[in-house]
C-alpha positions in Angstrom: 105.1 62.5 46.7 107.8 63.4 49.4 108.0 67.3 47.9 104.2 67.1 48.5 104.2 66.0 51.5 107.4 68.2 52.7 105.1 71.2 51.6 102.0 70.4 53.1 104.0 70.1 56.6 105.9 73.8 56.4 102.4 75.4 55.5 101.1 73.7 58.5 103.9 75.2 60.8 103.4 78.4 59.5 99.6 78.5 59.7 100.2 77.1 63.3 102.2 79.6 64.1 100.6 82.5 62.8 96.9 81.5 65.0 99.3 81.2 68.3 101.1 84.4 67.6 97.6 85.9 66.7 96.5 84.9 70.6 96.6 87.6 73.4 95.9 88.3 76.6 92.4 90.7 77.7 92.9 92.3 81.1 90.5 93.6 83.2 90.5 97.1 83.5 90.5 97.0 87.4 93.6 96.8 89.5 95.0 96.1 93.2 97.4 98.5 94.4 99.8 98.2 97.1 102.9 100.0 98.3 105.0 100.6 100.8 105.9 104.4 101.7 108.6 106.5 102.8 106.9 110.0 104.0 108.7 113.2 104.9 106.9 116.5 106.1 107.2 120.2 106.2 105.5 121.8 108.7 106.6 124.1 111.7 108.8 122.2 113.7 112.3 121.9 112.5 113.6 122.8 108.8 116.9 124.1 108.5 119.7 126.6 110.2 119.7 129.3 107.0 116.5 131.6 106.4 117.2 130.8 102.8 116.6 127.1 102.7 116.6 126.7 98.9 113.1 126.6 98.4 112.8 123.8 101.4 115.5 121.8 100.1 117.9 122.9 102.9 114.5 121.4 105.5 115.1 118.1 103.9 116.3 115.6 106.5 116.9 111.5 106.1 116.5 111.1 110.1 112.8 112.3 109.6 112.0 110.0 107.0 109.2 107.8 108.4 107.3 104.6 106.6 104.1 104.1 105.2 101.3 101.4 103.5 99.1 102.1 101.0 96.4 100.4 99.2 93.7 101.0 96.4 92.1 100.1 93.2 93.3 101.5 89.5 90.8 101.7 86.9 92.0 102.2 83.5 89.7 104.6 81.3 92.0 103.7 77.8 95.8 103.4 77.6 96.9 106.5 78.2 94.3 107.4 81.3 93.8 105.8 84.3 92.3 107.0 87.7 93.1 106.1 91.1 91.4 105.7 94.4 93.5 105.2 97.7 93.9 105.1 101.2 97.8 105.6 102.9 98.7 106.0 106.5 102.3 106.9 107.6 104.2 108.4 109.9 106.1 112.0 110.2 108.7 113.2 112.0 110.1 116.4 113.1 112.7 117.9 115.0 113.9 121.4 116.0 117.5 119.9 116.2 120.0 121.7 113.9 117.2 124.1 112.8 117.4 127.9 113.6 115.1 127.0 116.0 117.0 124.7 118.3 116.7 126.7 121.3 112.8 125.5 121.7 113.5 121.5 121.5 110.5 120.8 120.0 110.0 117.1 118.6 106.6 115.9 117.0 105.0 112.6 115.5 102.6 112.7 113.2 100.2 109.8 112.2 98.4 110.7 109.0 95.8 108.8 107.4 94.6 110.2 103.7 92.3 109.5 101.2 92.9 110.0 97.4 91.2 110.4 94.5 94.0 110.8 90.9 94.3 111.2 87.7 97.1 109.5 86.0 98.2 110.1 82.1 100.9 107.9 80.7 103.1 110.4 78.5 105.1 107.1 77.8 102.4 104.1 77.7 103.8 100.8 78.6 102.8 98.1 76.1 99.2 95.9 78.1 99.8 92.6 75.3 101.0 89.9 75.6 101.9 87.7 72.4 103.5 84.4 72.2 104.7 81.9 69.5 105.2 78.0 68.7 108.8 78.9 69.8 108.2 80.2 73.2 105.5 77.7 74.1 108.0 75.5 75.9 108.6 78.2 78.1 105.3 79.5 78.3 104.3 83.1 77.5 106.7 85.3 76.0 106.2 89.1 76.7 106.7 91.9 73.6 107.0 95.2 73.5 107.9 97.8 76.0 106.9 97.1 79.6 107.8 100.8 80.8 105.1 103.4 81.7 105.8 107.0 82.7 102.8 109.1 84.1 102.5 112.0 85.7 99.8 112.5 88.3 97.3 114.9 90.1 94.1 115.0 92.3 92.0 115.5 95.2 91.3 114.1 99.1 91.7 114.6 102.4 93.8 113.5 105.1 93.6 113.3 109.3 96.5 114.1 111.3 97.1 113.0 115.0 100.6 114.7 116.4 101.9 113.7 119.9 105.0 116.2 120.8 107.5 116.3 123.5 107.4 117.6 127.0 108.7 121.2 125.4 106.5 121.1 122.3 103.2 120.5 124.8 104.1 123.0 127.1 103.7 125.5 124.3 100.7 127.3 124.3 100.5 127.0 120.5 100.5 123.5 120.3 96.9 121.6 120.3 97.1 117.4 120.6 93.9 117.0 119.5 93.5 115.4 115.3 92.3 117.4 112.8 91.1 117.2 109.1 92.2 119.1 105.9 92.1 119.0 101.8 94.5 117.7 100.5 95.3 117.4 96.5 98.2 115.1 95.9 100.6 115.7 92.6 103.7 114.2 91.1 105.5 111.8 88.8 105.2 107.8 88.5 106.1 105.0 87.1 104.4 101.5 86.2 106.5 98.5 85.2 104.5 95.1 83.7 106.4 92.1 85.1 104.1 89.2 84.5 100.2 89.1 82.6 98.8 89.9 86.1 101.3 91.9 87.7 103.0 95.3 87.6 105.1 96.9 89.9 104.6 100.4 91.1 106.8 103.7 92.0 105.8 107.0 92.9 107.0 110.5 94.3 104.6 112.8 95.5 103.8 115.8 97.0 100.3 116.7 99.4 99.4 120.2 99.0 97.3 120.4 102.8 95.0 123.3 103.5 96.3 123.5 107.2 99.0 124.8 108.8 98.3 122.9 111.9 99.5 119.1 110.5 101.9 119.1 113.3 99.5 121.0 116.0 101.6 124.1 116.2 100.4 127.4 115.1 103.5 129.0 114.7 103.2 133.0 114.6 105.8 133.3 111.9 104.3 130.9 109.7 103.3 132.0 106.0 101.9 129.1 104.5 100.4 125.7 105.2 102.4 122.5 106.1 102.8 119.9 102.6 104.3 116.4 103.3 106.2 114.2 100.2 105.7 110.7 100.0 107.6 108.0 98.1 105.6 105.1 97.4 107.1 101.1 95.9 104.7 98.4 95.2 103.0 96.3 93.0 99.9 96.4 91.6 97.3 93.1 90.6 95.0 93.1 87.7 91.6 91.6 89.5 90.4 89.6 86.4 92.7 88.0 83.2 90.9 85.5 80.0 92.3 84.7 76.6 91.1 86.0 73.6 91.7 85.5 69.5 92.9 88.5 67.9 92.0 88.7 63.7 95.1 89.5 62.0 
């Protein structure tokens, strides 16, 4: 009577166990996105003191790095595609200081504003379940599998730029205060770490590819291409909508 009784409890562990780890968590496929930026531009004020500046390596500068916010909603399409609208402001800095053009003294701020439309694909997917068991319950839910997602990125907007220059930069006759408005189309590399059910966090580098070569107001005579800017985004996203559902082993 004991042995059957012995028995009858271990199957009813085990069948409790395998309907709790057979449990998961659904997400919505909408998310929040928020970051914090760190922009840098290229344009025709400043760069470096060598005409061979490494592919514009040699024009990278951590005085000019300026901050940022962004924010915007992720929708994911299946697990390996997801796209992206946002909106980012920032701020960019540059400076003819130490550049071979020093002699001028030209200094500009630049407040952009963009919008963004992407397309992200997760060459490493990061795992969206969450399973738990009879073990874990005390300590509520246990996450599985690999919370690391790799993506690389790519897409289309536009972006308006408002630079304000120094008293040498304005009395150029090449240089125009007023704002303008360009394409953009934004590419680079990410990465998209699940922390809790709800909440991921969020790192990106960047380049903006701009159809201008006014971002900073000057038209420079010399200039061969248009002005890019990089930005380095860190933030977190929020999935809008989370329920529990039974999955059938």
């Amino acid at each position: 009577m004991k042995l059957t009784k012995y028995l009858f409890l271990v199957l009813a562990f085990v069948s409790v166990q395998t309907n709790l780890a057979a449990q998961s968590w659904s997400y919505s496929h909408y998310e929040i996105v928020t970051g914090l930026s760190i922009y840098h531009g290229f344009d025709d004020i400043g760069g470096s003191s060598s005409s061979n500046n490494l592919g514009g390596l040699r024009d990278f500068s951590f005085t000019n790095l300026r901050p940022g916010l962004t924010i915007g909603l992720r929708y994911k399409v299946n697990d390996r595609f997801y796209v992206k609208g946002m909106i980012a402001s920032g701020i960019m800095y540059s400076n003819d200081k130490g550049s071979r053009n020093e002699t001028r003294g030209y200094k500009v701020n630049i407040f952009a504003t963009d919008i963004g439309f992407t397309a992200e694909y997760y060459f490493v997917k990061p795992a969206q379940n969450r399973y738990f068991s009879i073990m874990a319950v005390r300590g509520g839910v246990r996450p599985y599998g690999n919370p690391y997602g790799f993506y690389v990125y790519a897409g289309f907007g536009g972006a308006m730029f408002s630079p304000s220059g120094n008293a040498a930069l304005e009395a150029s006759p090449n240089f125009n205060g007023s704002s303008s408005f360009a394409a953009i189309f934004p590419i680079g590399v990410g990465v998209k770490v699940n922390l809790m059910p709800r909440v991921s966090f969020n790192g990106e580098f960047g380049t903006r590819f701009t159809t201008t070569d006014r971002m900073d107001g000057f038209a420079s005579p010399y200039s061969k291409s248009n002005d890019i800017y990089y930005v380095v985004t860190f933030g977190v996203s929020y999935q809008l909508v989370q329920k529990m559902k039974f999955r059938r082993n």
